[in-house]
PDB file of N, CA, C and O in Angstrom, chain B, residues numbered from 101:
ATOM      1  N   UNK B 101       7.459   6.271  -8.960  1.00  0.00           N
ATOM      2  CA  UNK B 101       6.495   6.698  -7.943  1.00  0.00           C
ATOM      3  C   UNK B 101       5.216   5.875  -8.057  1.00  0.00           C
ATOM      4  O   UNK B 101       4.832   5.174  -7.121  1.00  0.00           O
ATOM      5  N   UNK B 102       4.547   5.971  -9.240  1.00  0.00           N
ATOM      6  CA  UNK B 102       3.656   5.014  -9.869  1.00  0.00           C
ATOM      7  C   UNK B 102       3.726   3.395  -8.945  1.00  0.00           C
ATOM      8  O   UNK B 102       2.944   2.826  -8.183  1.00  0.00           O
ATOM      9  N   UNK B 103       5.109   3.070  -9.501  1.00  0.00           N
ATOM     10  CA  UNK B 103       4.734   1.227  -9.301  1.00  0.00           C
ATOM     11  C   UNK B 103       5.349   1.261  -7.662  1.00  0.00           C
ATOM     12  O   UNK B 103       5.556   0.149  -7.175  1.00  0.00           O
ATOM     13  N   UNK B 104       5.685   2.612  -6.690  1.00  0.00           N
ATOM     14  CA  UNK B 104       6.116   2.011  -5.218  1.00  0.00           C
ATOM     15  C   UNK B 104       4.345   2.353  -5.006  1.00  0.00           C
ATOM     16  O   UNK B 104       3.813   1.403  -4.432  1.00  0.00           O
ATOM     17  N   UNK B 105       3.666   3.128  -5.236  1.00  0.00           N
ATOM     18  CA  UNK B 105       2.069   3.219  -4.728  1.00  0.00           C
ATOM     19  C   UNK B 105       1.284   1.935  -5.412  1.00  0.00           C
ATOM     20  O   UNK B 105       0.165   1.655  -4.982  1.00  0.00           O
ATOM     21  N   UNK B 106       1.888   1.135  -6.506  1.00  0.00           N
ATOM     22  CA  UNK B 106       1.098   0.194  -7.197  1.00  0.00           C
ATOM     23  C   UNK B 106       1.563  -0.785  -5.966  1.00  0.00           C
ATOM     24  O   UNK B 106       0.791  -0.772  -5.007  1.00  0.00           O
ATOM     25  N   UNK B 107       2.598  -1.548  -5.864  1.00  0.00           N
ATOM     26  CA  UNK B 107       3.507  -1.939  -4.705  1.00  0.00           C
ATOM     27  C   UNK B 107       3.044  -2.135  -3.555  1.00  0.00           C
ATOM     28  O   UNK B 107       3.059  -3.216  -2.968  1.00  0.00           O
ATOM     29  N   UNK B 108       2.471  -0.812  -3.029  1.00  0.00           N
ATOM     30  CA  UNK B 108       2.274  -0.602  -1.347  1.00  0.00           C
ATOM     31  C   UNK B 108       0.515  -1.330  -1.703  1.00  0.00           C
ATOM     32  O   UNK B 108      -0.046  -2.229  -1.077  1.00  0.00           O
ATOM     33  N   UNK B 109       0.123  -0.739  -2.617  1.00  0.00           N
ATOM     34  CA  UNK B 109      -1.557  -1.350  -2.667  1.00  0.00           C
ATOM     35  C   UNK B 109      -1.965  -2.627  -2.649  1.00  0.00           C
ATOM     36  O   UNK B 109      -3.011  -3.120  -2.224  1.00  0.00           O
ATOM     37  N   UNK B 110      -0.448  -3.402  -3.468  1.00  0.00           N
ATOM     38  CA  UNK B 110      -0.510  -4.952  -4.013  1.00  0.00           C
ATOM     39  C   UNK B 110      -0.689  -5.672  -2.143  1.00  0.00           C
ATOM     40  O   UNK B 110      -1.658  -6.214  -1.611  1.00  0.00           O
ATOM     41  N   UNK B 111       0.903  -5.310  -1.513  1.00  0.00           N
ATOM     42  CA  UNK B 111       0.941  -5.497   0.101  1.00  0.00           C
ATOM     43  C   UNK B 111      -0.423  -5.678   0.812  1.00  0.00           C
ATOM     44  O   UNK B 111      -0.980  -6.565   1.459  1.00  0.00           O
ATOM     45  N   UNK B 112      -0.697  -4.440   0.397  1.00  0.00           N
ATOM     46  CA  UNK B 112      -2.234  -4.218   1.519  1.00  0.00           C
ATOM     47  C   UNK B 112      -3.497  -5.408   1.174  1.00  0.00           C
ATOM     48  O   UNK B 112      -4.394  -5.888   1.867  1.00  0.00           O
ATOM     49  N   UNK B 113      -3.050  -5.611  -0.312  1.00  0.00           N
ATOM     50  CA  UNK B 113      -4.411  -6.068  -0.714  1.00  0.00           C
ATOM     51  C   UNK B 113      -3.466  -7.867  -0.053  1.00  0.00           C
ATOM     52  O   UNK B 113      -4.048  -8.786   0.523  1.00  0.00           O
ATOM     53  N   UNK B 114      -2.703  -7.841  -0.237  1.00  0.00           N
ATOM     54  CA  UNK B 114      -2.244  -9.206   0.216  1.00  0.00           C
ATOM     55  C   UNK B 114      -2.684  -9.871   1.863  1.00  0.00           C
ATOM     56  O   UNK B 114      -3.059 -10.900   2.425  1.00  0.00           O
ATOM     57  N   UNK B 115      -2.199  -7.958   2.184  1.00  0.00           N
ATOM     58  CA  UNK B 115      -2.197  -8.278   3.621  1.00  0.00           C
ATOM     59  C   UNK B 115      -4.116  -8.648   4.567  1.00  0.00           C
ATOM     60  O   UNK B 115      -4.555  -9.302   5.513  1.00  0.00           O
ATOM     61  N   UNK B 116      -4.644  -7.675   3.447  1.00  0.00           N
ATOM     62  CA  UNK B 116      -6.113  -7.936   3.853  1.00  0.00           C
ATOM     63  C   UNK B 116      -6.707  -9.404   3.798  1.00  0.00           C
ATOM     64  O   UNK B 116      -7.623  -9.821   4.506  1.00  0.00           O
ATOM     65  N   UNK B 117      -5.824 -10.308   2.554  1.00  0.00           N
ATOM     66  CA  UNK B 117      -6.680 -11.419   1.720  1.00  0.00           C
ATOM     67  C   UNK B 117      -6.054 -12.332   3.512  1.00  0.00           C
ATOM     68  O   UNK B 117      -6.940 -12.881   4.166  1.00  0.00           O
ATOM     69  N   UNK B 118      -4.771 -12.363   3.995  1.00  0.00           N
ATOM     70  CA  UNK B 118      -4.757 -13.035   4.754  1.00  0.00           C
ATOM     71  C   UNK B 118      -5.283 -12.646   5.904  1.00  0.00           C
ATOM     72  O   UNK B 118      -5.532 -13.500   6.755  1.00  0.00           O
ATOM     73  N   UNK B 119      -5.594 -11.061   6.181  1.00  0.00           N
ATOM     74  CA  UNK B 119      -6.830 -11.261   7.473  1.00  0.00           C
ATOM     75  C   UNK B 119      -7.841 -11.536   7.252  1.00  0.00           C
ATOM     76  O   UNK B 119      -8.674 -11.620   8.153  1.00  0.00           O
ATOM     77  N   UNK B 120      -8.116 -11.762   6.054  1.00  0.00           N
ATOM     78  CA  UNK B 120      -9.941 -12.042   5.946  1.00  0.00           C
ATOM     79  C   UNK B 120      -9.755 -13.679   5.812  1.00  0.00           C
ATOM     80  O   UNK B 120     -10.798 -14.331   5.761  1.00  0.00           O
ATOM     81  N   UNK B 121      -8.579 -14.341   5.755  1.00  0.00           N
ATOM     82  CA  UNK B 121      -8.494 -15.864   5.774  1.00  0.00           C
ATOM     83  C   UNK B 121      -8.741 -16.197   7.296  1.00  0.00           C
ATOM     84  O   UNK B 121      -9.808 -16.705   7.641  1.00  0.00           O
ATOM     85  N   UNK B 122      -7.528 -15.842   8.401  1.00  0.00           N
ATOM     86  CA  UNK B 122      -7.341 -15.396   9.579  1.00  0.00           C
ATOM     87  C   UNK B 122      -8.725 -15.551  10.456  1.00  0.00           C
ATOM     88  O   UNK B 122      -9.025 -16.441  11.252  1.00  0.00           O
ATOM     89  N   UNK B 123      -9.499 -14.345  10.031  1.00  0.00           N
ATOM     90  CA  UNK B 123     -11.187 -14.448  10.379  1.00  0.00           C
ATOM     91  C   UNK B 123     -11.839 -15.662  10.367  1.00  0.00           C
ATOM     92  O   UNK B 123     -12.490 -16.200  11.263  1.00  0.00           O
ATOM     93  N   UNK B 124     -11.418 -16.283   8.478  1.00  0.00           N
ATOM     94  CA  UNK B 124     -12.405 -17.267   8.330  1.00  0.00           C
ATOM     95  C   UNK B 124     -11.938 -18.238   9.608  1.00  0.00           C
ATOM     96  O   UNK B 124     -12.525 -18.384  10.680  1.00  0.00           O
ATOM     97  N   UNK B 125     -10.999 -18.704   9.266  1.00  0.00           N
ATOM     98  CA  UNK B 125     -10.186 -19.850  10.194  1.00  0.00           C
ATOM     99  C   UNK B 125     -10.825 -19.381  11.662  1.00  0.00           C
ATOM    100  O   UNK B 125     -11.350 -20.318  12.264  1.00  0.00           O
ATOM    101  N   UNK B 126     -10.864 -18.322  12.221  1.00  0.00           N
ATOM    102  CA  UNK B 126     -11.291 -18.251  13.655  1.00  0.00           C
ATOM    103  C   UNK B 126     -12.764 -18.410  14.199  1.00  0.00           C
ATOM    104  O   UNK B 126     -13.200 -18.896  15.243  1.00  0.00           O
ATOM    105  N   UNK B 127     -13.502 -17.693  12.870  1.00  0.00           N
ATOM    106  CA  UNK B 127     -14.989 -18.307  13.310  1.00  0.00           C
ATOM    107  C   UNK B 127     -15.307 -19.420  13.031  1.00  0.00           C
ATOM    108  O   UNK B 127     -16.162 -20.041  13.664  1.00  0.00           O
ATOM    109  N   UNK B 128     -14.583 -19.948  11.881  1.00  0.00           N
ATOM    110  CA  UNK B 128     -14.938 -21.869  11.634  1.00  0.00           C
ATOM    111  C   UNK B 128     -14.484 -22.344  12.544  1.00  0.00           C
ATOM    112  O   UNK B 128     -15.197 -23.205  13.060  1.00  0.00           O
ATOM    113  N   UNK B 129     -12.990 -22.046  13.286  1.00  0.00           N
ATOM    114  CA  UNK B 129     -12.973 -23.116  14.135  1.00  0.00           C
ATOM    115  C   UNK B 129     -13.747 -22.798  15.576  1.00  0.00           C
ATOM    116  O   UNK B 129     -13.720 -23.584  16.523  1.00  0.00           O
ATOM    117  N   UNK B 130     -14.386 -21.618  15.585  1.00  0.00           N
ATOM    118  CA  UNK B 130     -15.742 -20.873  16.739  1.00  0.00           C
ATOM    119  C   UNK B 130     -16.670 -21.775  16.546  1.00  0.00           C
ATOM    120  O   UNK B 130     -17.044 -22.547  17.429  1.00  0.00           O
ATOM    121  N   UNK B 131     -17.175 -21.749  15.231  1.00  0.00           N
ATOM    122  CA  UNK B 131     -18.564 -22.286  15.433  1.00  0.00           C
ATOM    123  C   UNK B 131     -18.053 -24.158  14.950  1.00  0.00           C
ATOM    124  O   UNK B 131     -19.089 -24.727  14.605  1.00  0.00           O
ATOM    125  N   UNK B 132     -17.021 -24.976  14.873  1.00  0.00           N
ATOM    126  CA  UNK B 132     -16.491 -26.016  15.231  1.00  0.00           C
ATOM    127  C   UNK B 132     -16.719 -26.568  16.780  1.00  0.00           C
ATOM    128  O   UNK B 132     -17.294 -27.588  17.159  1.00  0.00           O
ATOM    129  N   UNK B 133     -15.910 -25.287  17.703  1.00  0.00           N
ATOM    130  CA  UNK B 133     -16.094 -25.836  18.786  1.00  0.00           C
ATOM    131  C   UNK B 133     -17.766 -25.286  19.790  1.00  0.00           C
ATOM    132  O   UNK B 133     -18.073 -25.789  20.870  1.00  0.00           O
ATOM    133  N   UNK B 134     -18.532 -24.274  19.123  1.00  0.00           N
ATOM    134  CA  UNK B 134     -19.768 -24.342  19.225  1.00  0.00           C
ATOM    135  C   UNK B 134     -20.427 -25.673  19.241  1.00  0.00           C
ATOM    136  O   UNK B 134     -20.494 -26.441  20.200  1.00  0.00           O
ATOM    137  N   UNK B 135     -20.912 -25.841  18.023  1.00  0.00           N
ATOM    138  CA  UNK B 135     -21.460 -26.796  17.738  1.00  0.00           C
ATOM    139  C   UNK B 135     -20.846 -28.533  17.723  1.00  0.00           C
ATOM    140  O   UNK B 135     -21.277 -29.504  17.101  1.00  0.00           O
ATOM    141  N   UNK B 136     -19.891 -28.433  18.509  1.00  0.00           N
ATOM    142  CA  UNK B 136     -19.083 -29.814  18.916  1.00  0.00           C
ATOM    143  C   UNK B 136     -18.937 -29.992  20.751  1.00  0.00           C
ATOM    144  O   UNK B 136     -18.362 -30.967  21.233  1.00  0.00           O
TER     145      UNK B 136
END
């Protein structure tokens, strides 16, 4: 029970690290074509 809730947390935290990449990538390439 332990390691499927350790498991589901690892996912989430995975899944967050690539929306917060996602973000970066969309406002860099925002303020790319801003300031270009």
């Amino acid at each position: 029970m332990a390691s499927g809730i350790f498991h589901l947390r690892r996912e989430q935290k995975e899944l967050g690290l690539k929306t917060l990449a996602g973000n970066f990538k969309f406002r860099a390439s925002a303020i790319w074509v801003w300031f270009g």
